[in-house]
N, C-alpha and C positions, 0 to 999 in steps of 0.2 A: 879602112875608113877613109872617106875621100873629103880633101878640104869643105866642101860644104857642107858637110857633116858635123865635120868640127865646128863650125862658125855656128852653125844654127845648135848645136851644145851649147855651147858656150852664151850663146843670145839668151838658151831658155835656161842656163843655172844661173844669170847675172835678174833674168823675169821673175826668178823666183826668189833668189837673196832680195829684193825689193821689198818682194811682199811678205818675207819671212821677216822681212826690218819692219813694215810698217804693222803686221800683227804686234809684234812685240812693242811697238810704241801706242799704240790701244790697248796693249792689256797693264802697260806702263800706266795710261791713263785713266784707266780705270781702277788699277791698283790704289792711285792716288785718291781718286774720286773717294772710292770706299774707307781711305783711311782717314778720310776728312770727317766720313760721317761717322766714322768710331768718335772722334775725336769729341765732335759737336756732341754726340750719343752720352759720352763722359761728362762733358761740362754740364748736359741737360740735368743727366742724372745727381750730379752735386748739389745746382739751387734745387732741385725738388727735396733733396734732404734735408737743404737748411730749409727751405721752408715747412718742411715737418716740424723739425724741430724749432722753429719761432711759432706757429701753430701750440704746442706741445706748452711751451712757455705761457702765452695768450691764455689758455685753457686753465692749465694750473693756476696761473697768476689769477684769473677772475672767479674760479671756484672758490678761492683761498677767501677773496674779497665777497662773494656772496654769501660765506657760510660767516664770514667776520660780521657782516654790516646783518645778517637775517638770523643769525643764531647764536649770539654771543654766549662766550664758555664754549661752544660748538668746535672741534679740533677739525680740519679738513682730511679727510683720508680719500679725496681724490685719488688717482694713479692712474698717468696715460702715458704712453709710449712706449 
């Protein structure tokens, strides 16, 4: 192997550690990207629970008061949730 051999070696394993660095810092960033929207994905999925269950309360609570105030003696046997 004749020195410019080597040199142009050496050119294209330094061309390619580059782009083996800069794949790996796109899939860095996109690893991130996607762990942000788990994240988000989790916090959404929480208020939608508590808003079920303040929902669930609301419901209760005015069935309770409709069967009070329109059926007195009336016991609520509502059930949700």
């Amino acid at each position: 192997m004749v020195a410019s051999e080597v040199k142009a070696l050496a050119t294209q394993t330094a061309q390619s550690a580059q782009q083996i660095a800069q794949h790996i810092g796109e899939v860095r960033t996109a690893t991130g990207a996607s762990a942000a929207v788990v994240v988000r994905a989790a916090g959404l999925n929480t208020a939608v629970e508590e808003l079920r269950h303040t929902v669930i309360r609301v419901v209760r609570t005015s069935a309770t008061e409709v069967d009070r105030r329109h059926y007195p003696g009336y016991r609520s046997t509502w059930h949700v949730g």
